[in-house]
C-alpha positions in Angstrom: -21.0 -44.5 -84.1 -24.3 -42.8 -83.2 -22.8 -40.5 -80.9 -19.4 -39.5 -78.9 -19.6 -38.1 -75.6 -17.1 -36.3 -73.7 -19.9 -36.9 -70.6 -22.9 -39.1 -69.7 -25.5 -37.3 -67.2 -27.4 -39.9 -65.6 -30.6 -38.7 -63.4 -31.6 -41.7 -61.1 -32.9 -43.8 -59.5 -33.8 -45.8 -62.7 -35.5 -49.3 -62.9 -34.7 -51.2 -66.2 -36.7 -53.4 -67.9 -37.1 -54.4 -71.4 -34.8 -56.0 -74.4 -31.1 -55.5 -75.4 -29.2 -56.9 -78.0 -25.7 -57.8 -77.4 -23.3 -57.6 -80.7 -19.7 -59.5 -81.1 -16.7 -59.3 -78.4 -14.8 -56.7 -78.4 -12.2 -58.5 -76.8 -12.7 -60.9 -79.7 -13.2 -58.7 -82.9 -10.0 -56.8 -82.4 -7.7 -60.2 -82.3 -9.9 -61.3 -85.2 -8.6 -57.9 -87.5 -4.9 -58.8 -86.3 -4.9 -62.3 -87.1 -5.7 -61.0 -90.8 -2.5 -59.8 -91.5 -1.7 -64.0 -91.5 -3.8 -64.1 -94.7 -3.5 -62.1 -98.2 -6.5 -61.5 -99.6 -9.9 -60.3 -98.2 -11.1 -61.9 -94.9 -14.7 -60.9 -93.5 -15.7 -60.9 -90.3 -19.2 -60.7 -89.1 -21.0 -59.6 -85.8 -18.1 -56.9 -85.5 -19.3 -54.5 -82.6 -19.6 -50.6 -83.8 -17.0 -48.9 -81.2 -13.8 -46.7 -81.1 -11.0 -50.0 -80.9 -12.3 -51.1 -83.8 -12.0 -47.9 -85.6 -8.1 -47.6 -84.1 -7.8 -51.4 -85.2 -9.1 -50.0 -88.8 -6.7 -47.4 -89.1 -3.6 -49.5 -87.7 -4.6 -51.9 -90.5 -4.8 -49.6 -93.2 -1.2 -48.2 -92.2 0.1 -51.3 -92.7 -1.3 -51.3 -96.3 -4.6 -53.1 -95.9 -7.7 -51.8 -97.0 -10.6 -51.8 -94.5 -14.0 -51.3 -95.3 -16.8 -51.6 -92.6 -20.6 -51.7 -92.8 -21.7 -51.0 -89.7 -25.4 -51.4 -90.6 -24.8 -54.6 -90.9 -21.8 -55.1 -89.0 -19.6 -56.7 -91.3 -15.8 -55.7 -91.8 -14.1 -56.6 -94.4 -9.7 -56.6 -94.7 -7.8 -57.2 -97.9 -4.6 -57.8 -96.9 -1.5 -57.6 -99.4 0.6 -59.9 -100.4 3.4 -57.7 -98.7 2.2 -55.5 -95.4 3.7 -52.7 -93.8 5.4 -54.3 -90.3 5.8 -51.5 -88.4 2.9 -50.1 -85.9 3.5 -46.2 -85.1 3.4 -45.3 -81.1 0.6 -42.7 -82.6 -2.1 -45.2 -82.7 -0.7 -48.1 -80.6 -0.8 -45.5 -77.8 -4.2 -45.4 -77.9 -5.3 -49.1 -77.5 -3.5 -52.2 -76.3 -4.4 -54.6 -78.4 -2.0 -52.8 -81.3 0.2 -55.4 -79.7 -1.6 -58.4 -81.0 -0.4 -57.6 -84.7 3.4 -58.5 -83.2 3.0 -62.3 -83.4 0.9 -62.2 -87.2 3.9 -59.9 -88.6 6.7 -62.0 -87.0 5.8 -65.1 -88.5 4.2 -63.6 -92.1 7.3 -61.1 -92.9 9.7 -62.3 -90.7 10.1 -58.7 -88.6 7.5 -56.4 -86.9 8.4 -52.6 -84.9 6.0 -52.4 -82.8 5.1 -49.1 -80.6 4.9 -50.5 -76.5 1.1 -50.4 -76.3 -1.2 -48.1 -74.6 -4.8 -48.7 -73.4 -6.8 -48.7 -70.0 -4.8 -47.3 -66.8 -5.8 -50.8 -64.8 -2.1 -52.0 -63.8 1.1 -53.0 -65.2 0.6 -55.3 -68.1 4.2 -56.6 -69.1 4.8 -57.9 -72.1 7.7 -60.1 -70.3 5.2 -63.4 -71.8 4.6 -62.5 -75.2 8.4 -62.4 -75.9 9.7 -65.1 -74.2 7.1 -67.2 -75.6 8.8 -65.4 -79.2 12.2 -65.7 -78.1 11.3 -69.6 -77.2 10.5 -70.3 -81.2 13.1 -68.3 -82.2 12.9 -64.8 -82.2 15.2 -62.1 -81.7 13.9 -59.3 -79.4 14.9 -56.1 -78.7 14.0 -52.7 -77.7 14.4 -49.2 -79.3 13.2 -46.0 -78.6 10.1 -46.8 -77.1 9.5 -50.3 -79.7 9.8 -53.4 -79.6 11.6 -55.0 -82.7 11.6 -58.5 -83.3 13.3 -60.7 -86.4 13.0 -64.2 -87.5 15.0 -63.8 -90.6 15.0 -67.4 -91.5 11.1 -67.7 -89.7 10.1 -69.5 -86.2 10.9 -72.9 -85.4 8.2 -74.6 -83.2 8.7 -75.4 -79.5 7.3 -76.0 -76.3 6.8 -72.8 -74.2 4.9 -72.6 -71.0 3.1 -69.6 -69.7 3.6 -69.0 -65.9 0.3 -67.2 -65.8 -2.4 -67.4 -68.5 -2.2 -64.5 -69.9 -4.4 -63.8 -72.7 -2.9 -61.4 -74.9 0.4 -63.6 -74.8 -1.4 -66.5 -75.9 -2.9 -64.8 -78.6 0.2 -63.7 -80.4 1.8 -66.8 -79.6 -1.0 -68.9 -81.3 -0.9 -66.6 -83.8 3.0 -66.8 -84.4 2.9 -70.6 -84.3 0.4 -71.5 -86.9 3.6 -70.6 -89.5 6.0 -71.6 -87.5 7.9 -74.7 -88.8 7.3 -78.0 -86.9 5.1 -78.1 -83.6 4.9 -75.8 -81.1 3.0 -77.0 -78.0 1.8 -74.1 -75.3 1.2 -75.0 -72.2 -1.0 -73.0 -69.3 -2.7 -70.9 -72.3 -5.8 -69.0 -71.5 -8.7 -70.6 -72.1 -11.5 -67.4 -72.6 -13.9 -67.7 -75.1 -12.1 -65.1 -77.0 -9.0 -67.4 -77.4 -11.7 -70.3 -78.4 -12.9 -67.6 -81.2 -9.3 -66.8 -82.8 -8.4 -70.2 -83.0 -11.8 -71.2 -85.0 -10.7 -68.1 -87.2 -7.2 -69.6 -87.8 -8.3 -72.8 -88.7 -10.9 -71.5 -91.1 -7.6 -69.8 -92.5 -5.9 -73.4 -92.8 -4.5 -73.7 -89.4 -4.0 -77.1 -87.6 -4.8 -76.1 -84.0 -5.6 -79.3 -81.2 -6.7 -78.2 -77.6 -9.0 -75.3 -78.0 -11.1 -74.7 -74.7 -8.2 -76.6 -72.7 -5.0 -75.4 -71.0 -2.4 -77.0 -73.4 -2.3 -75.9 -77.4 -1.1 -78.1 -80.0 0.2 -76.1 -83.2 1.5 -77.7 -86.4 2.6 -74.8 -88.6 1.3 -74.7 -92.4 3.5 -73.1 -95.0 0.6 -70.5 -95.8 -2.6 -69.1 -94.8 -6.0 -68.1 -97.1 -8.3 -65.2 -96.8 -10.9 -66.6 -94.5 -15.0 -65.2 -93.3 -15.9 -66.2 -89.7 -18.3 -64.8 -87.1 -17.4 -62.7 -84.0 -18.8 -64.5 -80.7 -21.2 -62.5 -78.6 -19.2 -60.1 -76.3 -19.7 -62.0 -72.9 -18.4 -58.7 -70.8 -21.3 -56.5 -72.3 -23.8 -59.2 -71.6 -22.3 -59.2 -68.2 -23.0 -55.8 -67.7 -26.2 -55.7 -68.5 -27.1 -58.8 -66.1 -25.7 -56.5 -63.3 -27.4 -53.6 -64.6 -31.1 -55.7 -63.9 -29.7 -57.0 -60.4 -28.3 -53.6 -59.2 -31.8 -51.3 -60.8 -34.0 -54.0 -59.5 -34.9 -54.6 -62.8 -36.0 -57.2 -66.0 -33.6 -57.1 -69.1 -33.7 -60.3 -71.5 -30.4 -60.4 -73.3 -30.6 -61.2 -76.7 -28.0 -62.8 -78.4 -25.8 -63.3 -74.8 -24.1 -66.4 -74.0 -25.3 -67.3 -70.0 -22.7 -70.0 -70.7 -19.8 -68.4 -71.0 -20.6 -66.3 -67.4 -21.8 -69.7 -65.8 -19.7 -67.8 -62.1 -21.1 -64.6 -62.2 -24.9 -65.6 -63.3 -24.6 -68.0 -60.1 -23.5 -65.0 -58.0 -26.1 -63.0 -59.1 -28.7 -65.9 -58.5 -26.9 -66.0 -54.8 -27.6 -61.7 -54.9 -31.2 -62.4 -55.1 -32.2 -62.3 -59.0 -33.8 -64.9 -61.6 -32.1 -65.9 -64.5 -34.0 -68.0 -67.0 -32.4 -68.5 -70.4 -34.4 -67.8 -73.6 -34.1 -69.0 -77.3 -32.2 -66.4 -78.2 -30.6 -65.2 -74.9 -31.3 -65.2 -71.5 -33.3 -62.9 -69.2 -32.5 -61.0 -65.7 -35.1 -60.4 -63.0 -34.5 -58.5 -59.7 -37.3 -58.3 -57.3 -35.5 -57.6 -54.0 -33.0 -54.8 -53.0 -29.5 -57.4 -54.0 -27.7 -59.1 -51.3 -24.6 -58.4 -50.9 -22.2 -61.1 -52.9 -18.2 -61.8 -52.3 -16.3 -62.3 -55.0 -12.8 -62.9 -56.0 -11.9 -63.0 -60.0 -9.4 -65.0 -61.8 -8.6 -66.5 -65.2 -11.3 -67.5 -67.3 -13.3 -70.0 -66.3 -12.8 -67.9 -63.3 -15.0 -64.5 -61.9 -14.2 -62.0 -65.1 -11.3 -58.7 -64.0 -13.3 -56.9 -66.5 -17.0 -57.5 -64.3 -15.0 -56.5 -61.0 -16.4 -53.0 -61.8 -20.0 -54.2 -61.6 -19.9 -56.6 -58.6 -18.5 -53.6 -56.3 -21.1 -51.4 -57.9 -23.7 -53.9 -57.2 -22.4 -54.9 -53.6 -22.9 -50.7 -53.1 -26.1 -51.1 -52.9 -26.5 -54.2 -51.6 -27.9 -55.8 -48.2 -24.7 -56.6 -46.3 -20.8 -56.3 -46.5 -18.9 -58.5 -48.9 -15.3 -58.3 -50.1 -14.1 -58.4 -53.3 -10.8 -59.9 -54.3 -9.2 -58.6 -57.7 -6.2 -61.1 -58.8 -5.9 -60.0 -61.8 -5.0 -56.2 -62.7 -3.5 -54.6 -59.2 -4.6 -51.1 -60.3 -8.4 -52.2 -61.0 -9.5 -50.7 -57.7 -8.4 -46.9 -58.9 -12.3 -46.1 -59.3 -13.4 -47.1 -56.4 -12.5 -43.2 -55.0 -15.1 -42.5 -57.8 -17.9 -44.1 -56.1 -17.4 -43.0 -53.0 -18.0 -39.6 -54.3 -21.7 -41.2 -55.1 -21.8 -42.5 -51.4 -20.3 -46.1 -51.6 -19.4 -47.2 -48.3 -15.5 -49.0 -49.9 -12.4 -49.7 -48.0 -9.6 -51.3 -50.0 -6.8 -53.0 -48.7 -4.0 -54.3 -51.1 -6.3 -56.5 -53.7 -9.0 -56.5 -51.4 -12.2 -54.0 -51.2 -14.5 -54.2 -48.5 -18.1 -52.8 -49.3 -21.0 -52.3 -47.1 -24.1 -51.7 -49.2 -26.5 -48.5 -48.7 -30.0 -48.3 -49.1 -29.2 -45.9 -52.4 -26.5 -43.7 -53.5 -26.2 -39.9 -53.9 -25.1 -38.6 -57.4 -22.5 -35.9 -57.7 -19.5 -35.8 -60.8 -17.2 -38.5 -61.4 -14.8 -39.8 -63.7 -14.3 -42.6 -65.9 -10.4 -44.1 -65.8 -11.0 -47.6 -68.0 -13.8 -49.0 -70.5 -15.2 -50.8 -67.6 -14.7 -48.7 -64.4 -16.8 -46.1 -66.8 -19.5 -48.7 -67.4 -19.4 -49.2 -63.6 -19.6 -45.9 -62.7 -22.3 -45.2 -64.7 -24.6 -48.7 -63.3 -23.7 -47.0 -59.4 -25.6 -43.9 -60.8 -28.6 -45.8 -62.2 -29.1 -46.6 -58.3 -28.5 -42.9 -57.5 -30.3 -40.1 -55.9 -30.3 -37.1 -58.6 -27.8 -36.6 -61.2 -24.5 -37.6 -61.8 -22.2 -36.7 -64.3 -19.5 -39.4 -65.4 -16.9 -37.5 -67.4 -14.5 -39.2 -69.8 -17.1 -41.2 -71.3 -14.9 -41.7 -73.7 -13.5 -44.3 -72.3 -17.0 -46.3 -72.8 -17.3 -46.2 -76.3 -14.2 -48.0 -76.7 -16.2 -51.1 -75.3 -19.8 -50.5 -75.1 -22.2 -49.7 -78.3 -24.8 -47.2 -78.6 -24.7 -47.5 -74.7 -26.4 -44.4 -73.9 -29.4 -45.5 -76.3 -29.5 -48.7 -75.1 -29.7 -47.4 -71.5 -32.6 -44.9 -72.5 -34.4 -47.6 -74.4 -34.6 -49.5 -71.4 -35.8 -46.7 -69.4 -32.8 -44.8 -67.8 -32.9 -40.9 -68.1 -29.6 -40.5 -69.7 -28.2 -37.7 -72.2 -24.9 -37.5 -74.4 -22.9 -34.3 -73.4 
């Protein structure tokens, strides 16, 4: 990565204006080098974003006996996986990022056992893993816990079943697609996410030889295959980036065309932004943000994909900061998602949050001063509120952005922002 920061000191206001490219999901890319372990041999993936997961995906892999090699000029990553890999992933990585837990479901069903660390990652809320094994348990695993891992067996492998998610959680449904596609018989999910992340694995697993029916819809239908094969596929633009930059343009009062983003896979927040007061035209190789007008303030509530993204909530409070109006923003997802919000009200934001509600009424522009970054996206937040900031701010733990965000501090100077790497 071009650089790693401790601390991003932002001098606003800023207007933005000019290109970005947008590179594969992040989301996406690290599911992808999981769902390799289903496969000996050397998969490729392509369009694989240069950021800090990825590396802790790398190293997790290599552990288990893989070797990774990744050219990040052209951003292609390549895994040979053995015929036999390690199945146990150590709390000293898995710590460090959550999706560690999306190798649980590829081991189960390739080796018949996985250890796996309980996961670490963002501090947005409680994120049980009471899904992903019940879904496991349901095709025939044997779960158990032990000194801070989880261990699950399926000596004799998984037997397909039906399984129904009470909520559509996405990191369950990975690892139980991924379980299944080995699995002997059919195993039919029901209430499965439906992101385009999920949409992206599958593809991947039926390039491998999978038989997957129902992609894009709420119900999964998985006839396992006795074995897998080494596989290349393409990462999907990361629709949460491209997100971010759309709000950037609203919230600077700004003109960023997105190249390579998907306006189709953030049909709900695009129309909120259009209802904020900015233009969105699509391109041939993107789409384009325009904001001539101080943004009106815009409620918003977020849910389950096709629903208002958890990982944007960040960006509409930042937005509705500065905003004409009050508004309200609901967050259904992740209860501790609103721990920032104390952060922007250092910068001025005029927030009161109630339960899973925050009430905002917008100020002309906010007033930088040093904050903190607690998640990927609260960081990336954070640092849009001080774009629309008197003076300097200082986001520390910027850290946390790299994990999501590439070359983000060049991309935000390209585009015109006064921002410097401490």
């Amino acid at each position: 990565m071009a650089e790693s920061s401790s601390a991003l000191r932002i001098n606003g206001p800023a207007r933005l204006s000019g290109q970005v490219s947008v590179t594969g999901a992040k989301n996406s890319a690290l599911k992808l080098m999981a769902a390799s372990l289903l496969a000996p041999g050397k998969n490729t993936l392509l369009n694989v974003p240069d950021i800090k997961d990825v590396e802790i995906m790398a190293d997790l892999l290599t552990r288990m006996g893989c070797t990774v090699a990744f050219d990040k000029a052209v951003h292609t990553l390549e895994i040979d996986v053995p015929q036999e890999p390690a199945h146990k992933a150590e709390y000293e990585l898995v710590r460090k990022m959550r999706a560690s837990i999306n190798v649980l479901g590829p081991l189960l069903t390739r080796v018949g056992i996985a250890e796996i660390s309980l996961p670490g990652g963002d501090a947005i809320g409680s994120r049980g893993l009471d899904f992903h094994i019940a879904g496991l348990e349901a095709l025939g695993a044997k779960v158990t816990f032990e000194h801070g891992y989880i261990i699950a067996s399926a000596p004799d492998g998984l037997v397909g079943a039906t399984f129904e998610l009470t909520f559509p959680s996405v990191g369950a449904t990975e690892n139980l697609m991924t379980a299944a596609v080995m699995a002997k018989g059919t195993t039919t999910l029901h209430n499965v996410a439906r992101e385009p992340d999920i949409i992206d694995l599958g593809e991947y697993l039926i390039a491998m030889g999978a038989k997957i029916e129902g992609l894009g819809s709420s119900t999964l239908t998985i006839e396992g295959v006795d074995q897998l094969h080494a596989a290349t596929h393409s990462t999907l633009p990361d629709r949460i980036v491209t997100g971010t930059w759309a709000f950037a343009a609203a919230m600077t009062q700004g003109d960023i065309t997105i190249i390579g983003g998907r306006a189709d896979h953030l049909e709900i927040p695009l129309d909120k932004l259009v209802a904020a007061g900015a233009v969105v035209t699509t391109t041939p190789d993107g789409f384009r943000v325009r904001m001539d007008q101080r943004p009106i303030a815009i409620d918003v509530a977020t849910l389950p994909y096709p629903g208002f993204p958890t990982d944007l909530q960040p960006m509409a409070i930042s937005l509705n900061s500065v905003a004409t109006g009050s508004a309200i923003v609901t967050e259904n997802v992740f209860e501790a998602r609103f721990m920032f919000v104390n952060e922007l009200r250092r910068l001025g934001a005029q927030i009161t949050v109630d339960g899973h509600h925050a009430a905002i009424t917008g100020v002309p522009l906010l007033s930088g001063a040093p904050v903190a970054a607690t998640d990927i996206r609260a960081g990336a937040g954070l640092v849009l509120a001080a774009l629309v900031a008197d003076g300097v701010t200082i986001v520390e733990d910027a850290f946390h952005i790299e994990r999501g965000y590439p070359n983000f501090a060049a991309n935000l100077r390209a585009l015109g922002a006064d921002v410097t790497v401490i």
